[in-house]
C-alpha positions in Angstrom: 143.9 -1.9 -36.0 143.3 -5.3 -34.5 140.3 -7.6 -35.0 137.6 -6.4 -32.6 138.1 -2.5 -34.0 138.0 -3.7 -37.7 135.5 -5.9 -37.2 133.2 -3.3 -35.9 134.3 -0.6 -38.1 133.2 -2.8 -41.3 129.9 -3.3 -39.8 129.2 0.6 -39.5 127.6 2.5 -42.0 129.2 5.6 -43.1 127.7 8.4 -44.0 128.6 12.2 -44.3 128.6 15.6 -42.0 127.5 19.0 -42.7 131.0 19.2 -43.4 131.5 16.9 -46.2 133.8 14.7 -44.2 133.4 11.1 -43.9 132.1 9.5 -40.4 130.2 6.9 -38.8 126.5 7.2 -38.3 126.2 5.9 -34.5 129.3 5.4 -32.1 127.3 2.3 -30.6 126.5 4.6 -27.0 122.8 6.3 -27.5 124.5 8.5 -24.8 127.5 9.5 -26.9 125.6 10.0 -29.7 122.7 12.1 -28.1 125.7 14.2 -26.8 127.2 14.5 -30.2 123.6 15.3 -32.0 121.9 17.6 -29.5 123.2 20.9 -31.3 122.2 20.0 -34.0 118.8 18.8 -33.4 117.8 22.5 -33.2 114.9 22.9 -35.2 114.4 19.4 -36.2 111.1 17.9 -35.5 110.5 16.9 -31.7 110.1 13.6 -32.5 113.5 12.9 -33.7 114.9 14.6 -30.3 112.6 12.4 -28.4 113.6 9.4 -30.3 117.5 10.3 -29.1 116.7 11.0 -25.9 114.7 8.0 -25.1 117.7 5.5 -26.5 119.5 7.1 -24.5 117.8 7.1 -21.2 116.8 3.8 -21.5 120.8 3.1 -22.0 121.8 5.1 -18.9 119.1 7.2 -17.7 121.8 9.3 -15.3 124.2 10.6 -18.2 121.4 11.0 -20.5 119.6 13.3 -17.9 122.9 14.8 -16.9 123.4 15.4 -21.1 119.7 16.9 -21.1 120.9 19.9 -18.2 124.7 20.6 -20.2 122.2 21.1 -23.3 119.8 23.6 -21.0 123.2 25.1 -19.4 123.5 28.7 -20.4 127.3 29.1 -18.7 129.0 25.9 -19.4 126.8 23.5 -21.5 125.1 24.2 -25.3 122.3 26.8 -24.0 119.6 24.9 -26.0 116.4 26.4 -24.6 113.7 24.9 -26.8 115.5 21.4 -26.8 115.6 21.5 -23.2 112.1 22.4 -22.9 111.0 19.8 -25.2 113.3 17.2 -23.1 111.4 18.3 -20.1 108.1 17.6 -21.6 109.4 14.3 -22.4 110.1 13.8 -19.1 106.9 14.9 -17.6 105.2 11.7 -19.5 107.8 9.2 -19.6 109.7 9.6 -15.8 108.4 11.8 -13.7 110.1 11.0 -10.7 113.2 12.1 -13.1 111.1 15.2 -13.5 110.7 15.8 -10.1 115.0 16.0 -9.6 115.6 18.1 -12.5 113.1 20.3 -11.4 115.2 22.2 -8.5 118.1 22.1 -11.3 116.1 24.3 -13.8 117.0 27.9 -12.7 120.2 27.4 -12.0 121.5 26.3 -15.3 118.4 27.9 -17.3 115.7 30.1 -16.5 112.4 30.0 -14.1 110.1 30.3 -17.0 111.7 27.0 -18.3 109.5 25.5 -15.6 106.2 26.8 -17.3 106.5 24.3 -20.2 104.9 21.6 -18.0 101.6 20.7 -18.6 100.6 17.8 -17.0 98.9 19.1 -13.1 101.3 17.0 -11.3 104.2 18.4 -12.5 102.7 21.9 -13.1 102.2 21.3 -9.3 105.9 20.6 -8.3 106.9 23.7 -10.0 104.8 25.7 -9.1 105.2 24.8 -5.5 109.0 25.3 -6.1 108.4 28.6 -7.7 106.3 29.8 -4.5 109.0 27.9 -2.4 111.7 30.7 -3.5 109.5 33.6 -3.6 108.5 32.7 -0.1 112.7 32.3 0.4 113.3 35.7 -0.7 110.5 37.1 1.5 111.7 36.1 4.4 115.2 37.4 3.2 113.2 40.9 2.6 112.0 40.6 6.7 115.4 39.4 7.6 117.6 42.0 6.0 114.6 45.2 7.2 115.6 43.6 11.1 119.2 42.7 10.9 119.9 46.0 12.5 117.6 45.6 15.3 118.5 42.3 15.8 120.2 40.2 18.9 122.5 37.6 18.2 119.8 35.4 20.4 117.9 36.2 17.2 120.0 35.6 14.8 120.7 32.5 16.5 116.7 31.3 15.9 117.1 32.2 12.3 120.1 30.0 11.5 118.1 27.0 13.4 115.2 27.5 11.6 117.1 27.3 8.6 119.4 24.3 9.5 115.9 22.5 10.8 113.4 22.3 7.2 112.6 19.0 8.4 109.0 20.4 8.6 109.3 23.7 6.3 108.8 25.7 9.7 109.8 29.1 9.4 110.7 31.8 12.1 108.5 33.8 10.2 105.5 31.6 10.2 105.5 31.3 13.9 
C-alpha cells in the first residue's frame, strides 16, 4: 500500500456490518456512501435519510439525484418506495427546480401515486398538471384509435404534426 492509501486508511474509523465483518465507516464520497446505505436506510428515521441525501447532493447534486431514481426503480434499481417518497419530499423543500425534472421520471421507474406525496401547492401543481397531461395523452389516443379506420392519410398526416409541434400544447383535438 503506498503512502497516500495508508495514510488515509489510518485516519478512518472502523467499525462493523450487520455481518460482523470489519469496514470503514464512510468511503470519503457522500455519493458512494448514500449509494451503499440507501437499502438499508429502510425503516430508519427520515431524518437520518435526509441527512445522507443532503451530503450528498450538496457533493454532486446529479449522481445523488440519479442515486435517488435507482432507489425508486422497480426493474433495475433497489425498488425503495417509501425512501423514494421521503427523498421527493426532501426535494420539494430543498430544490425544487430538481423536483420539477424528476417529476416526468416518476412513473416510469415507480408509480403515479408516487407523485401524491407532494405537499407543498407548487409542486402538488406540477404533478398534478402532469398527471392531467397523460390522461389528456391517452384521451386523445382513445379518439385516435375509434377514427384510425375512417381516417385519410391527409389526416393522419395533421396528427403526426400536431404531435411533432407541442411548442404550444395545441392539439388536433382541441381545434
Amino acid at each position: 500500500m503506498n503512502k497516500f492509501a495508508a495514510s488515509w486508511a489510518s485516519h478512518q474509523e472502523r467499525v462493523l456490518t450487520e455481518n460482523g465483518a470489519e469496514t470503514f465507516d464512510t468511503s470519503a464520497n457522500a455519493n458512494v456512501d448514500l449509494f451503499f446505505t440507501v437499502g438499508a436506510l429502510r425503516g430508519q428515521p427520515v431524518d437520518k435519510l435526509y441527512r445522507y441525501f443532503a451530503k450528498a447532493f450538496g457533493e454532486n447534486p446529479y449522481i445523488a439525484t440519479r442515486i435517488m431514481l435507482w432507489a425508486r426503480d422497480v426493474r433495475g434499481g433497489a425498488g425503495e418506495r417509501k425512501i423514494f417518497r421521503d427523498l421527493l419530499k426532501w426535494l420539494e423543500v430543498n430544490d425544487p427546480d430538481v423536483l420539477s425534472l424528476v417529476i416526468p421520471k416518476v412513473p416510469e421507474i415507480g408509480r403515479w401515486d408516487d407523485l401524491l406525496v407532494l405537499e407543498t401547492s407548487s409542486a402538488k401543481t406540477q404533478a398534478f398538471d402532469f398527471i392531467a397531461e397523460a390522461l389528456n395523452a391517452g384521451n386523445e389516443a382513445k379518439q385516435i384509435l375509434s377514427m384510425i379506420d375512417t381516417m385519410n392519410e391527409e389526416d393522419c398526416q395533421k396528427i403526426l404534426n400536431s404531435y411533432n409541434d407541442r411548442s404550444g400544447n395545441v392539439s388536433y383535438f382541441h381545434n
